[in-house]
C-alpha positions as CSV (number, residue, x, y, z in Angstrom):
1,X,-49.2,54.8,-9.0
2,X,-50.9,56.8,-11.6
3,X,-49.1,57.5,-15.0
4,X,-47.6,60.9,-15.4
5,X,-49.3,62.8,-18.1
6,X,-47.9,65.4,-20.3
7,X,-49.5,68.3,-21.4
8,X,-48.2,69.7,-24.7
9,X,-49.7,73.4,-25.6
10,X,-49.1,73.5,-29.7
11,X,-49.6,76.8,-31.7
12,X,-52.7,76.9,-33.7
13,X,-51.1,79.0,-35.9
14,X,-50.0,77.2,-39.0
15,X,-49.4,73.4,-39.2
16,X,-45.2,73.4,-38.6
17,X,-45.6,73.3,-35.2
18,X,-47.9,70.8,-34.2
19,X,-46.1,68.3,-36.9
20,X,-42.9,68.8,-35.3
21,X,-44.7,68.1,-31.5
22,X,-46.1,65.1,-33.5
23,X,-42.4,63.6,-33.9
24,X,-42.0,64.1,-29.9
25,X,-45.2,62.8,-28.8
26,X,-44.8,59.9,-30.7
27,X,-41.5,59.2,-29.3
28,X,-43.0,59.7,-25.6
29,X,-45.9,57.2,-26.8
30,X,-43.6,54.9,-28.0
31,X,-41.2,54.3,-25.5
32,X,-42.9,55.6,-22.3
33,X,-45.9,55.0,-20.1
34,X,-47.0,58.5,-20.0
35,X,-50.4,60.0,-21.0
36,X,-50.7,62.7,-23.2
37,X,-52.9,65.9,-23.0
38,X,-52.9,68.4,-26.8
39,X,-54.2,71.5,-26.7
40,X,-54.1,73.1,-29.9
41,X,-56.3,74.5,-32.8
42,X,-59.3,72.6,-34.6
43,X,-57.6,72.0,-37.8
44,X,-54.0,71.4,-35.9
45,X,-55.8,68.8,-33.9
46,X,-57.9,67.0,-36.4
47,X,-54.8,66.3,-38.0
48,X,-53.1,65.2,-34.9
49,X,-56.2,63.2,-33.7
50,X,-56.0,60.9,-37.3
51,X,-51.7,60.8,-36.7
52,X,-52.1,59.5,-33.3
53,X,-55.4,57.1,-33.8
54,X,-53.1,54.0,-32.8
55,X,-52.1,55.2,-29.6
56,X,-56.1,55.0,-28.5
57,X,-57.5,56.5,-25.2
58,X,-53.9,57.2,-23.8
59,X,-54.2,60.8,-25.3
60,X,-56.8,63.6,-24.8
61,X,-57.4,66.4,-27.3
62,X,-58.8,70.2,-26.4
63,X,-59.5,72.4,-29.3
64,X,-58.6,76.0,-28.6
65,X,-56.8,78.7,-29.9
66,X,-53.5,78.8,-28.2
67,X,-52.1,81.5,-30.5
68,X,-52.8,84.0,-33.2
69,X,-49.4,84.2,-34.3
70,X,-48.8,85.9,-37.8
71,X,-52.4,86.4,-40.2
72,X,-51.8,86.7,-43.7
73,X,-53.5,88.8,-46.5
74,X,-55.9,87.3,-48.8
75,X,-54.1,85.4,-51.6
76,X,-51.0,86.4,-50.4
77,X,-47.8,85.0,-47.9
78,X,-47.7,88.5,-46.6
79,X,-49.2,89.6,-43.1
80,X,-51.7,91.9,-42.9
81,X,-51.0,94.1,-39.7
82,X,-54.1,95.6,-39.4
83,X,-56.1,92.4,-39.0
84,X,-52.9,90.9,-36.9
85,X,-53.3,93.7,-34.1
86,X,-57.3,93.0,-33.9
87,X,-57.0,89.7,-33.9
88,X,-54.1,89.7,-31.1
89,X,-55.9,92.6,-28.8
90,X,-59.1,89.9,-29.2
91,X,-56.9,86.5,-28.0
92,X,-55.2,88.8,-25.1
93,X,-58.4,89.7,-23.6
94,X,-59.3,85.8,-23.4
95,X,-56.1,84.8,-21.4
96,X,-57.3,84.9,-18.1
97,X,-60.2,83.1,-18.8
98,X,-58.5,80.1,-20.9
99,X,-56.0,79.8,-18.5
100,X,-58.1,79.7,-15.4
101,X,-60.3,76.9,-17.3
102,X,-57.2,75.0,-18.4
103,X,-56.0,75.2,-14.9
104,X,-59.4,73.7,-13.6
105,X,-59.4,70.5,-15.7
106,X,-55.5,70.0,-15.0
107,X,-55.6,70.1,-11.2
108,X,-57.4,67.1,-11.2
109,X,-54.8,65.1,-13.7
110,X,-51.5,64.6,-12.5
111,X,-49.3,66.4,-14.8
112,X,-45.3,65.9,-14.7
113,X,-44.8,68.4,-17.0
114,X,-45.9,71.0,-19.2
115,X,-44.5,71.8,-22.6
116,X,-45.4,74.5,-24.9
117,X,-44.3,75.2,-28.5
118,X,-44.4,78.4,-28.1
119,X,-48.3,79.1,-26.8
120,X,-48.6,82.1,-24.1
121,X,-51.5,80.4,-22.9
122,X,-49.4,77.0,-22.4
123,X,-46.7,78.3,-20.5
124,X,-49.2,80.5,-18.0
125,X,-50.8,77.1,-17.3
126,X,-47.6,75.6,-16.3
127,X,-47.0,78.3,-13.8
128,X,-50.1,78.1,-11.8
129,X,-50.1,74.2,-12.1
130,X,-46.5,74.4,-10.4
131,X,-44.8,71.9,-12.3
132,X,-42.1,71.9,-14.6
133,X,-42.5,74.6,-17.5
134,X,-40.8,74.0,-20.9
135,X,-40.9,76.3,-23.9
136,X,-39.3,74.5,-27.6
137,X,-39.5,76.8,-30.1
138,X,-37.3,78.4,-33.0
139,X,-38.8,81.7,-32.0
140,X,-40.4,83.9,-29.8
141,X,-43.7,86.1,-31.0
142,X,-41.6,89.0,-29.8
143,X,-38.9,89.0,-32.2
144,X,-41.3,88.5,-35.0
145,X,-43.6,91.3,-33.5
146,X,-41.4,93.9,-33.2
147,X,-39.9,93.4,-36.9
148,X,-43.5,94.2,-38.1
149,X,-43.2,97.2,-35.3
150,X,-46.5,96.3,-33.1
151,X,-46.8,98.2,-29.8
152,X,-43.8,97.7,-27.2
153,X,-47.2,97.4,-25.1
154,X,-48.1,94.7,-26.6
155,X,-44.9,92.9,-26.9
156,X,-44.1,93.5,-23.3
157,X,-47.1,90.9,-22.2
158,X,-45.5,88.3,-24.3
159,X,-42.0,89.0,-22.4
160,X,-43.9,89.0,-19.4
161,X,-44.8,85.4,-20.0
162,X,-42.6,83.8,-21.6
163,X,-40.0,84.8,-18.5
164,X,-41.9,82.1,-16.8
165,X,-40.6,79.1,-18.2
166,X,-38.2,77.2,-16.5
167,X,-36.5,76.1,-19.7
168,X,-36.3,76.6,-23.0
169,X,-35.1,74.3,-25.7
170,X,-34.2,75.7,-28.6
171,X,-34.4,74.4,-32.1
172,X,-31.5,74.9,-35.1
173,X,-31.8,78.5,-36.5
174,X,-33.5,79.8,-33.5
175,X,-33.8,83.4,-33.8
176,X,-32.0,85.7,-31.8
177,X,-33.6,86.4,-28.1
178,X,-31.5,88.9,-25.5
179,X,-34.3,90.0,-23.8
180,X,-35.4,86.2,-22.7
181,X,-33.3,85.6,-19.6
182,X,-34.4,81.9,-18.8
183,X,-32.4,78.6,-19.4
184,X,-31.7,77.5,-22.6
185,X,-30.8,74.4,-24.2
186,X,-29.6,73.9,-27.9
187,X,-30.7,71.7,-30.1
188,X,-30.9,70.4,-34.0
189,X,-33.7,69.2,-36.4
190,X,-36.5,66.8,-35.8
191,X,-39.7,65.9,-37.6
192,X,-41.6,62.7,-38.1
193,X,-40.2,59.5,-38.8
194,X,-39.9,59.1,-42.3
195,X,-40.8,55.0,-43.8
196,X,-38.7,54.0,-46.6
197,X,-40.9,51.4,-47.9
198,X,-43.3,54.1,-48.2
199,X,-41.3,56.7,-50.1
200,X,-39.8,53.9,-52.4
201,X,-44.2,53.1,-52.9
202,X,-44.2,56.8,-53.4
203,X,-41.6,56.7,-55.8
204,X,-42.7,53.3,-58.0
205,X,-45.9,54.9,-58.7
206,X,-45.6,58.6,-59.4
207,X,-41.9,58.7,-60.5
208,X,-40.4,62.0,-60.6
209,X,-41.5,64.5,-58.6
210,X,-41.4,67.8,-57.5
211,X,-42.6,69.2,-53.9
212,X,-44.8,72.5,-53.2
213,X,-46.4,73.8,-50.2
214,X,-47.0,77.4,-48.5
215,X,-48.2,75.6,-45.4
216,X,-51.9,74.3,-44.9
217,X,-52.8,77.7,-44.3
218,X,-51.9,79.3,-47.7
219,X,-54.3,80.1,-50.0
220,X,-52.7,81.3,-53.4
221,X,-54.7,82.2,-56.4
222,X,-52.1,80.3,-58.9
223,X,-48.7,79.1,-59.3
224,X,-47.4,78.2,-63.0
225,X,-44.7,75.9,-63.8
226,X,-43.4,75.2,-66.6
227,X,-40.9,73.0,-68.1
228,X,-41.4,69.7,-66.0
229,X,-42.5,66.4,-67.2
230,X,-43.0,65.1,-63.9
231,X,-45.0,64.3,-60.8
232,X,-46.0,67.4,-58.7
233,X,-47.2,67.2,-55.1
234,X,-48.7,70.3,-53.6
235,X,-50.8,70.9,-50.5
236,X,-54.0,72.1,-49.6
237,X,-54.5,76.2,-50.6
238,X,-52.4,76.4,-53.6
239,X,-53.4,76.0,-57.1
240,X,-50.9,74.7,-59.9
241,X,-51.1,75.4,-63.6
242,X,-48.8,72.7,-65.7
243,X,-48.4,70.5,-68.4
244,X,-47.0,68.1,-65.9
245,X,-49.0,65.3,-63.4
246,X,-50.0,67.9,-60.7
247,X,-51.4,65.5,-57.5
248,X,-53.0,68.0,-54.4
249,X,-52.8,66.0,-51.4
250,X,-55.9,66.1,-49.4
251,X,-55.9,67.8,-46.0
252,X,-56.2,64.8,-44.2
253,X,-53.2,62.9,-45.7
254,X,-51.3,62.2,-42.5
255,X,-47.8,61.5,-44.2
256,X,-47.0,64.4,-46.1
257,X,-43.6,64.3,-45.5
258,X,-43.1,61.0,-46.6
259,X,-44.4,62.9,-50.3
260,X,-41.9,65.2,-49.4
261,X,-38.7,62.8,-49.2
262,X,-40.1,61.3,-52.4
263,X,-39.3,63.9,-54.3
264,X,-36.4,65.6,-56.1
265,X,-37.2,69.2,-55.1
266,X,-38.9,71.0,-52.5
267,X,-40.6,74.4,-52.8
268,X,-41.7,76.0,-49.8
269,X,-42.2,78.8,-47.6
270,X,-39.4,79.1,-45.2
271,X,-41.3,77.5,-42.3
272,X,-39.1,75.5,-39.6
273,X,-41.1,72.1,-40.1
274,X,-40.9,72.0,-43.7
275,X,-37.1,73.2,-43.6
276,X,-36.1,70.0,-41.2
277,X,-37.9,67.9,-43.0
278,X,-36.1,68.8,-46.7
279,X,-33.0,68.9,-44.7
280,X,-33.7,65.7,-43.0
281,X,-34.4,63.6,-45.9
282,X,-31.8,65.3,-47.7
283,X,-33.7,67.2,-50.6
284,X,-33.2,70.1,-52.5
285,X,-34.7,72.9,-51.3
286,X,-36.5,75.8,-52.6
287,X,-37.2,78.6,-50.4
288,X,-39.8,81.8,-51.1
289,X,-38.7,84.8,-49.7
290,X,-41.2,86.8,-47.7
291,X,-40.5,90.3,-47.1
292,X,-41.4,91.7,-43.4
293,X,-41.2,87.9,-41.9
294,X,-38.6,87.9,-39.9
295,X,-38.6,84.2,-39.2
296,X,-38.3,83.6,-42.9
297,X,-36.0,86.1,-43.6
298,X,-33.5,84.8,-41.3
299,X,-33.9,81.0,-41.9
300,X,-33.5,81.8,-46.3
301,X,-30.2,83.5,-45.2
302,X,-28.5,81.4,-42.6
303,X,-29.1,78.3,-45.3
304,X,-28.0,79.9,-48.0
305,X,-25.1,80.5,-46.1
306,X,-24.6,76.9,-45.4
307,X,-24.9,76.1,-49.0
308,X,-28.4,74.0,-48.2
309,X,-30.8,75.9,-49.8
310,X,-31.9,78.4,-52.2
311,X,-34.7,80.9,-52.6
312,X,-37.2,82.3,-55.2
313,X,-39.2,85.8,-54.6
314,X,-43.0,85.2,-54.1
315,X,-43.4,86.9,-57.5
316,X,-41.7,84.3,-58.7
317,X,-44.1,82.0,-58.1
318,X,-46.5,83.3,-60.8
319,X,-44.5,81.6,-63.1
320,X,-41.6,78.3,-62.3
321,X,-39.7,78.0,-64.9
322,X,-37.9,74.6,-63.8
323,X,-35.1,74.4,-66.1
324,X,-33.8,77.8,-64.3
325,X,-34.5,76.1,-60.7
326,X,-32.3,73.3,-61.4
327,X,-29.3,75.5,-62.4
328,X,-30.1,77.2,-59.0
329,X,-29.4,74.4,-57.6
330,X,-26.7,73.2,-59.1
331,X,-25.2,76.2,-59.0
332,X,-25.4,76.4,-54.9
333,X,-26.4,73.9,-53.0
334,X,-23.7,71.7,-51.9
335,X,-24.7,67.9,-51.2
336,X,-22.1,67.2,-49.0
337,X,-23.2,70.0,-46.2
338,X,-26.7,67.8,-46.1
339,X,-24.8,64.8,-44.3
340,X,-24.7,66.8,-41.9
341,X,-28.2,66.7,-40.4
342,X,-29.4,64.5,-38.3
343,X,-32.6,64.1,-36.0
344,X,-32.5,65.2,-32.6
345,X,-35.7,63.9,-31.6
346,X,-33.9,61.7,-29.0
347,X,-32.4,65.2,-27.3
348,X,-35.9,66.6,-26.9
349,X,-36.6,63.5,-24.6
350,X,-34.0,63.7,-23.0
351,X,-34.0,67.3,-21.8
352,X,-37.6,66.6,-20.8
């Protein structure tokens, strides 16, 4: 008997998504027979393609865009709507098209099961391949959509599809979603497995350090931070002013979160991925705020809540004073409330 493959559909936008699918496929690669088919963006897979190099010919990449999702402004965190509804009107014209080509080169595999995090173009696949149709998100595009008040029009096709899903598993600080009547199932946080020996290498040779990253699809002019001696780590798209050691990680470096649990602090945008992994490897946690995302806005206040996390305005970033971060922190985040997280990677499996 053939092996079951598994087709995972990962948003091409940002890099959150396909590193938390990472943590999943890896687990299905590790401890199961099955082949895996990705279908994600260029850049999302390029990274994926250098993750998974161990696990040879049992996986096969297709580069497409299987979202548009939120598009920034230049230099900025904040979306520009304008070039959002063009470049969503341009992807929704294409889903026929994708699908019925996806569909093609699928019918000929056989596929036990397809999973989408959260691609429209994943999940109408699944339905005309029959077989078992899983969303695994923290949002919907809808939610997010209508905060930034695009066309019920619009938003309707996304309800439309995302009805079609036979489940949907549903990470920690999922946002709120009435209007999705399909079957849910709750879970926590996940993210790649973190290697100690690594982080304690990490650690040996940079000493202190600091964490920043707007995702691998910022692109800031300049941050400023002053009054730190030590290491800082940033990501690709962000430039950093300081007296300290400042170390940009190249795109390709496939272990960024071991960086991450290296270090004392963690600046970020409120992305899910970078959250879980902060949370995970229980760091303290910077948030930027980032008015008119919803996703963000939600996450920065349910954490805060929790006494896990604080946040910084995007303003603030022109200038990091660190000496003030640290009272921030001391101030508010409560250590304690971080035993609390564990990884839930196991669950995912499971519910598959």
């Amino acid at each position: 008997m053939l092996n079951q493959w598994l087709a995972f559909y990962v948003s091409s936008h940002g890099f959150g998504h396909m590193t938390r699918c990472l943590a999943i496929i890896e687990e299905f690669l590790e401890t199961t027979d099955h082949l895996i088919y990705l279908a994600s963006g260029t850049y999302q897979n390029s990274f994926a393609r250098f993750y998974l190099k161990r696990f040879g010919d049992r996986i096969v990449f297709k580069d497409l865009c299987t979202e548009v999702g939120l598009v920034n402004k230049q230099n900025s965190l904040q979306v520009d709507i304008p070039q959002l509804k063009q470049e969503l009107n341009d992807f929704m014209a294409g889903w026929d098209m994708a699908v019925a080509e996806e569909v093609a080169f699928l019918s000929d595999l056989p596929v036990a099961c397809v999973i989408s995090d959260i691609s429209v173009i994943g999940i109408q696949v699944g339905e005309r391949l029959g077989v078992r149709n899983i969303g695994i998100a923290n949002f919907t595009w809808c939610e997010q959509y209508e905060h930034l008040g695009l066309s019920e029009t619009l938003i309707a096709r996304f309800r439309e599809v995302y009805a079609k899903l036979d489940l949907l598993i549903e990470y920690d600080l999922m946002l709120p979603a009435p209007k999705l009547t399909v079957p849910r199932k709750q879970i926590g946080f996940l993210c790649r497995k973190f290697n100690p020996d690594r982080i304690a290498a990490i650690k040996q040779q940079y000493g202190p350090s600091i964490f920043i990253t707007c995702g691998k699809s910022a692109d800031l002019n300049n941050i400023q931070i002053d009054n730190y001696e030590g290491t800082i780590f940033t990501t690709s798209g962000i430039n950093i002013t300081s007296t300290a050691t400042v170390v940009q990680l190249p795109v390709e470096t496939f272990d960024t979160h071991n960086y991450l649990a290296a270090s004392d602090i963690v600046i970020a945008k409120a992305g899910w991925g970078t959250i879980s992994e902060a949370l995970l490897s229980k760091r303290n946690l910077v948030l930027i705020e980032r008015e008119g995302v919803l996703e963000d806005t939600k996450n920065i206040e349910e954490l805060k809540r929790r006494g896990v996390a604080v946040s910084i305005k995007e303003s603030d970033l022109a200038l990091i004073d660190m000496h003030a971060i640290k009272v921030l922190i001391e101030e508010n985040i409560v250590r304690k409330n971080l035993d609390a997280y564990h990884d839930t990677v196991g669950d995912v499996i499971r519910a598959l």
